[in-house]
LUMVOGU-45777 format. One record per residue (C-alpha): x negated, y negated, z negated. Coordinates in steps of 0.05 Angstrom, whole numbers, plus 32768, in hexadecimal, padded with zeros to 4 digits. Example, Ala and Ser with C-alpha at 12.3 -4.5 7.8 and 13.67 -1.06 7.14 Angstrom:
2
7F0A805A7F647EEF80157F71
END
This chain:
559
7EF381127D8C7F3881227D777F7080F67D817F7C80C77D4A7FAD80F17D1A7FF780D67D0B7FF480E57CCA7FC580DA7C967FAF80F27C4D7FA980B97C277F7D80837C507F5280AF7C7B7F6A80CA7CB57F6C811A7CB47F5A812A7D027F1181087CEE7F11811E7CA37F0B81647CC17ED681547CEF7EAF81237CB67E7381437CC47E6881317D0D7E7E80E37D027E4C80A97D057E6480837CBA7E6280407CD47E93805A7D017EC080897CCC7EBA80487CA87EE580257CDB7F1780547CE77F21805F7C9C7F2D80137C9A7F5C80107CD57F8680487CAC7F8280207C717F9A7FE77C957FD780077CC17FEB80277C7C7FEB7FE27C5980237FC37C8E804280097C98802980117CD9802980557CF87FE580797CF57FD580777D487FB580417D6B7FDF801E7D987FDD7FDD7DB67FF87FB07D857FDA7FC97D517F977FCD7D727F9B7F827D847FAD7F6E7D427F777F937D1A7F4B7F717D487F5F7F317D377F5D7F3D7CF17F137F537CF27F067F177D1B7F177EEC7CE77ED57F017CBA7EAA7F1E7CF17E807F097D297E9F7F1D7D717E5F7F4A7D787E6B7F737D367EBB7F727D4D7EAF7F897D907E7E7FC17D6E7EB17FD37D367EEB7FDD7D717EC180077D947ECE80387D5F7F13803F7D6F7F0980477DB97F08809B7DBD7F4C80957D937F6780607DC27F56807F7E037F7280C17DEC7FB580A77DC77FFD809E7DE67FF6805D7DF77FDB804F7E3A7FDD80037E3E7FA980017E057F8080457E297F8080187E667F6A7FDA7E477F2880057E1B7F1480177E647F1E7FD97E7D7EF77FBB7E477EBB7FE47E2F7E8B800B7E557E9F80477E757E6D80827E687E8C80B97E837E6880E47EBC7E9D80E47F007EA981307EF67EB9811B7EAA7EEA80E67ECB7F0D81177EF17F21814A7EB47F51810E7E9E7F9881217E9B7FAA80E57ECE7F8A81057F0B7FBF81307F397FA081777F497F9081707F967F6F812B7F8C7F47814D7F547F31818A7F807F1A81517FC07EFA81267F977ECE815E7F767EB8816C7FC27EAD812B7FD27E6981167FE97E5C80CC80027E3080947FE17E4780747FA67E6F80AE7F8E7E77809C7F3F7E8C80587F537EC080737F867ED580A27F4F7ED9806F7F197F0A80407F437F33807E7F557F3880907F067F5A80447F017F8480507F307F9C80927F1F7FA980787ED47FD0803D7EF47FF680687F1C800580967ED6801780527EA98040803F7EE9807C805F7EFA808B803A7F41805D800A7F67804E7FC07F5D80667F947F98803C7F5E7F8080027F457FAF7FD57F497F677FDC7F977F6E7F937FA17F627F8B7F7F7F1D7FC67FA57F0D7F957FE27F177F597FC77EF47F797FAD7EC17F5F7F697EC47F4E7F2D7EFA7F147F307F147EE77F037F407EF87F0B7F8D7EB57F277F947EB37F5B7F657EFD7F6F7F7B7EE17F6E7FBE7EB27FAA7FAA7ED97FCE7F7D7F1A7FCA7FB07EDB7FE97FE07ED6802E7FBC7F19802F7F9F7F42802B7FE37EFE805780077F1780937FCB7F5980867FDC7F548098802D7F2B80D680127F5E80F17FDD7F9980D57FEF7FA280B280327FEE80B880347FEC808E7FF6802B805480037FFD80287FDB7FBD803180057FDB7FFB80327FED7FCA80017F9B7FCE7FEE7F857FCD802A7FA77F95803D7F8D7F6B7FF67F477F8B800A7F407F61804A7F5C7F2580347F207F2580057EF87F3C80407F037EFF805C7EFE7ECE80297EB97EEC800D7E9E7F0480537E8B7ECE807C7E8B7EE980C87E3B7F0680E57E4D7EE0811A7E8A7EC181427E9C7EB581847E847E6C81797E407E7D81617E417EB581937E457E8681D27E087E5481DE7E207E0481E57E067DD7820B7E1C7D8C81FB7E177D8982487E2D7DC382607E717DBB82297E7E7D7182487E8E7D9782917EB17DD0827E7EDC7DA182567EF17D7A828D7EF57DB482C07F3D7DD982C87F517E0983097F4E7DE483447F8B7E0883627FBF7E04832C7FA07DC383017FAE7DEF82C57F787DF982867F487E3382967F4A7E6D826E7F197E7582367EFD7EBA82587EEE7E8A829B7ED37E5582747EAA7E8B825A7E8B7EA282927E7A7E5782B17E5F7E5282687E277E8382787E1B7E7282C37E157E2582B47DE57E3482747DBA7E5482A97DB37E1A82D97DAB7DED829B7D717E1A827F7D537E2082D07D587DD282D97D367DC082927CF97DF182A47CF47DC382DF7D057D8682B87D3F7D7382DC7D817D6782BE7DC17D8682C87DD67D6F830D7DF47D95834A7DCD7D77837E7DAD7D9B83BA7D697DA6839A7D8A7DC2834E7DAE7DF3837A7D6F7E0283A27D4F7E1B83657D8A7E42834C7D927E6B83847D467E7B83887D527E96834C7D887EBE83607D667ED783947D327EF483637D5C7F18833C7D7D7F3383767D377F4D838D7D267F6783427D6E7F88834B7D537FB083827D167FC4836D7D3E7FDC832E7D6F800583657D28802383867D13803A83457CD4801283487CDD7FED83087D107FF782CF7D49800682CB7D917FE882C37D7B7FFC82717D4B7FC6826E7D4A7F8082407D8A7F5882617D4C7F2182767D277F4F82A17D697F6D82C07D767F6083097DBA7F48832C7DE37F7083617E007F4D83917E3F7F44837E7E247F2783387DF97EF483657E427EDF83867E647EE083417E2A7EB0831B7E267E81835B7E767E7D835F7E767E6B83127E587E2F83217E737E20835F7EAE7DF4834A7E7E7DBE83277E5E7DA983667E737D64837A7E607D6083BF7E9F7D7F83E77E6C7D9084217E3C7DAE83EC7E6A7DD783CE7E7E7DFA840C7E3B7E08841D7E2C7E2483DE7E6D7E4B83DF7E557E6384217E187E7F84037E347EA483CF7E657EC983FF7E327EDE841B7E157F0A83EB7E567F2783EA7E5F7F3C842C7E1A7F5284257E347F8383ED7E6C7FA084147E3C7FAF84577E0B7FCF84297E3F7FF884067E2E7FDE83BE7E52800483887E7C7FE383537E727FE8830C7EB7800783027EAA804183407E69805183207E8B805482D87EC2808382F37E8B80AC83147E6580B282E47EA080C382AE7ED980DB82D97F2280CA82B57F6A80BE82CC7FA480B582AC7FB280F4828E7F7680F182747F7D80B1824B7FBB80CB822D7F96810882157F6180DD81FB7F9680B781D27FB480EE81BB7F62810C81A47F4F80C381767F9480C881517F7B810E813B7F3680F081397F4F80B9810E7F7880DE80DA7F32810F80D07F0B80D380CA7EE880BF80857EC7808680907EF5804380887ECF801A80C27ECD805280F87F11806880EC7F2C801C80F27F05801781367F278058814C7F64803D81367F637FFC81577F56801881987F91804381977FB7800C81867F9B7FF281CD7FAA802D81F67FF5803181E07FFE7FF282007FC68000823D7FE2803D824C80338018825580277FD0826B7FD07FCA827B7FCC7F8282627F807F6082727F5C7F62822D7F5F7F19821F7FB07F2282237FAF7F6581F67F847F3F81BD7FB57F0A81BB7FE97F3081B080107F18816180377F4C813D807E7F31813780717F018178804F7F1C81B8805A7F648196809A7F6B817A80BF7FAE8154810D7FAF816381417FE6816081038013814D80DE8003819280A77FCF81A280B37F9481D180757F7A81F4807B7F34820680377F168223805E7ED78238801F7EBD825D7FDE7ED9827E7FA17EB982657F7A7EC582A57FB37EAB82DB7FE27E8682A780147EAE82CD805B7ECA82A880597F08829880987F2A828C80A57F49824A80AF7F9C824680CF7FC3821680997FFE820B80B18046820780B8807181D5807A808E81DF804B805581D0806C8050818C803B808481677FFC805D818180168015817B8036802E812D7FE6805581237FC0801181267FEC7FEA81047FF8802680C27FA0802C80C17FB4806E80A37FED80618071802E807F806A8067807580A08091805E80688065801F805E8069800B80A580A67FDB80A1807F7FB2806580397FB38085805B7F9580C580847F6380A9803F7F51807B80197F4B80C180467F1880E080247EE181147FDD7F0F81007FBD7F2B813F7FCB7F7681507F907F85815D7F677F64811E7F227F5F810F7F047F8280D17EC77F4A80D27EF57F0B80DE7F447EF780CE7F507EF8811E7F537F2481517F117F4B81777EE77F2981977EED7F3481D77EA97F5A81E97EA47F7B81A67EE57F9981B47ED37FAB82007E9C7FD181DA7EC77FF781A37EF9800781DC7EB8802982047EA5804E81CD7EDF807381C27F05807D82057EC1807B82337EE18046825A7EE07FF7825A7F2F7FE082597F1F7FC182917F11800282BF7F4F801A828F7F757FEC82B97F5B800183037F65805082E57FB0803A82CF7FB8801B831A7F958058833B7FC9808D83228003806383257FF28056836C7FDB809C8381802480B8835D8044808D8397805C8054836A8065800E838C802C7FE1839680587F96838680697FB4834280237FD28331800C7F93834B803F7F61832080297F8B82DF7FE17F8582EC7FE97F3A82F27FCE7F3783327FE67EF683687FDA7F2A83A37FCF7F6E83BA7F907F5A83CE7F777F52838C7F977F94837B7F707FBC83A67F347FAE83847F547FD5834D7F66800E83747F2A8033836E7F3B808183757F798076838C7F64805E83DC7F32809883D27F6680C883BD7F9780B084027F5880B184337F5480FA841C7F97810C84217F9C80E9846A7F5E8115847E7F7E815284657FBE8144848F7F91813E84CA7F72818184BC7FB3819A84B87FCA818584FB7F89819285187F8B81D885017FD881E4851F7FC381C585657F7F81EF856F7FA082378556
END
């Protein structure tokens, strides 16, 4: 219908006079009162605002609210159509919206190239997605410069909502937004309202609380247990792992109902059964049964896993003479593994998926490209975080407990436009680490995770907003990864666990020539010894080169 005409013969308005015929009368009715009405105070003949809310209120005064909401309805096409966009916002943000998305995107609001993506786009939910993205559009048109305020989105709307239902509708508006315009400087400022809601509506699938089994008895000795060489707390990955290998001799002593005790016979039966899984192991390695794919119940144990699970519970043996004994058995499944050859997880990995150093800055450099042609929100803040990772794994190759508790503003700090990484503390050793100022080059991949795909003009607000917040954050939980769910997302995208990141970090370093006491001090390692079992291409690489020197000298003397 026309727009509402500004001037009028009489009482009737001449825009709808002219088109009589194709008006309802209940609704000509209306409009023919609302002229009478503006005429009457000298109002001008256009709906606006004021006079909008005012007619209202005089109708309410002799109507019900049903026959008033009915009789304002009939002023909706003029008000949605007329100057005055506070009162076109507010009719959409009251009545029902009927208009198909491709109707949506005719309005005069929507910028061209939005208009032209969002006619091609093609996910689920599409009107909804296109709805939001009309708000926002007619926000950004009544707007001239953006809100600051964290209550950004009910500026959009047009009205508060309940968390959930901003939840949802923040969903598709900021998924439009990454589609039609992902350089948008307020894109952040959603995002960032979007996952405080996430976490105040979304209660976590699962946590690393619920994740881990307790045992009342089991808790009471890891409580009281701390590392027998320094007397300092255990780290929470260590108490992890004596988690798991003292829930196993609690479940093997109840089948025998026995309690949990560390007595000759209780250890009797635990290493009977790690003798059979070391046997099932083998028959796995023959072929004979299956494979290292089966259920994690019917999977065997290498020998260096037998040493591991029988050192884990090692230090809760009471008996002095005991425990040496039972020390003494588990070393020997581990010179066992080194007669026999036994290949480490990491070897096989790198065998199986060859990668140095070169190669993980290429593979950097192929997710930021991945990210930036990425649709969907959740995949591209995966790929996103794990860049974030390798601009500090590929500088300073922290252990992945250290990297996830990294703070913006605190362990990771911006100054005079470079980032300071200061660890303070290992969580394995509780050793000092010195601090590093990163280069240059890590800024693009620190300044990628932390933007999620905003403009580079936002980044100064989104850090200072981040402060004491992890730097590597969970989209499920207000923390940082979980340790193995982010061992899994790192996989995924570089092909590598950060931990054999670390051993192909030492092996180039150390086959370029560079000094083993530095590699050594960055790696957090209390010896060389322990270094070497990082060093996994790079003794290959110098066994190599010593044969070919031999050749060489062979091949002068025998000419």
């Amino acid at each position: 219908m026309k727009h509402f005409a500004t001037q009028l013969s009489g009482n009737a308005p001449l825009g709808i006079l002219s088109d009589a015929q194709h008006i309802r009368p209940d609704k000509q009715k209306t409009l023919e009162k609302f002229s009478s009405w503006c005429s009457a105070r000298g109002y001008p003949q256009t709906v606006t605002m004021s006079t909008y809310l005012e007619f209202r209120k005089e109708l309410s005064r002799s109507h019900s609210s049903v026959t008033v909401r009915g009789k304002m309805r009939h002023l909706y096409d003029e008000g949605i159509s007329g100057p005055d966009l506070d009162l076109r916002d507010f009719l959409f943000a009251t009545f029902p919206d009927r208009r198909t998305p491709e109707e949506m995107m005719l309005g005069p609001w929507w910028p061209h190239i939005p208009r032209i993506l969002a006619s091609n786009m093609k996910i689920t939910n599409r009107k909804c997605v296109i709805r939001e993205l009309d708000y926002f559009f007619r926000w950004k048109q009544r707007t001239e410069k953006a809100c600051p305020s964290k209550r950004l989105s009910d500026n959009i709307f047009g009205k508060r909502l309940a968390p959930a239902t901003m939840y949802c509708r923040l969903t598709h508006l900021c998924r439009g937004l990454d589609t039609v315009l992902p350089r948008d400087p307020d894109l952040a400022k959603l995002r960032n309202i979007h996952k405080e809601l996430h976490c105040k509506i979304r209660t976590p699938v699962c946590s690393v609380a619920r994740r881990a089994r307790r045992v009342a008895e089991v808790e009471v000795l890891l409580q009281n247990h701390s590392n027998p060489i320094t007397g300092k707390p255990i780290s929470e990955y260590t108490r992890d792992k004596h988690r798991q290998a003292l829930n196993l001799h609690y479940d093997l002593l109840k089948a025998a109902k026995r309690p949990l005790v560390f007595d000759r016979p209780a250890l009797d039966i635990f290493a009977d059964h790690a003798h059979a899984k070391l046997a099932l192991w083998l028959e796995q390695l023959a072929g004979t049964t299956e494979g290292p794919d089966s259920p994690e119940k019917s999977r065997g144990w290498c020998r260096m896993s037998v040493w591991a699970k029988c050192q884990s519970i090692a230090p809760f043996i009471a008996d002095s003479q005991l425990k040496r004994e039972w020390y003494d058995f588990a070393e020997e499944f581990k010179r066992e593994a080194k007669r026999n050859g036994d290949i480490k997880r990491k070897e096989r990995a790198l065998a199986e998926k060859p990668m140095d150093l070169e190669g993980l800055f290429l593979r950097a450099t192929e997710l930021c490209k991945m990210a930036d042609q990425e649709m969907d929100i959740a995949r591209r803040y995966g790929i996103q975080s794990v860049i974030g990772a390798l601009g500090i794994f590929l500088f300073y190759p922290l252990r992945v407990g250290d990297l996830l508790g990294l703070r913006l503003d605190r362990e990771l700090s911006k100054t005079e436009g470079k980032w300071l990484l200061s660890p303070n503390f290992t969580g394995k050793t509780n050793d000092f680490v010195d601090p590093l100022v990163l280069p240059l080059e890590a800024n693009p991949l620190i300044e990628a995770c932390l933007l999620r795909g905003s403009d580079r003009s936002s980044l100064t607000e989104l850090y200072e907003r981040s402060e004491r917040q992890p730097f590597l954050k969970s989209t499920r939980r207000d923390r940082a990864y979980h340790r193995g769910a982010f061992s899994a997302l790192f996989k995924r995208w570089v092909g590598h666990s950060p931990h054999v990141v670390r051993s192909i970090w030492c092996d180039g370093l150390i086959a370029a020539g560079a000094d083993r006491s530095t590699i050594g001090a960055m790696l957090q390692h209390r010896s060389l010894i322990s270094q070497e079992h990082y060093e996994v291409l790079a003794a290959k690489i110098r066994r190599n080169r010593a044969m070919d020197v031999l050749r060489e000298i062979s091949d002068r003397l025998t000419v």
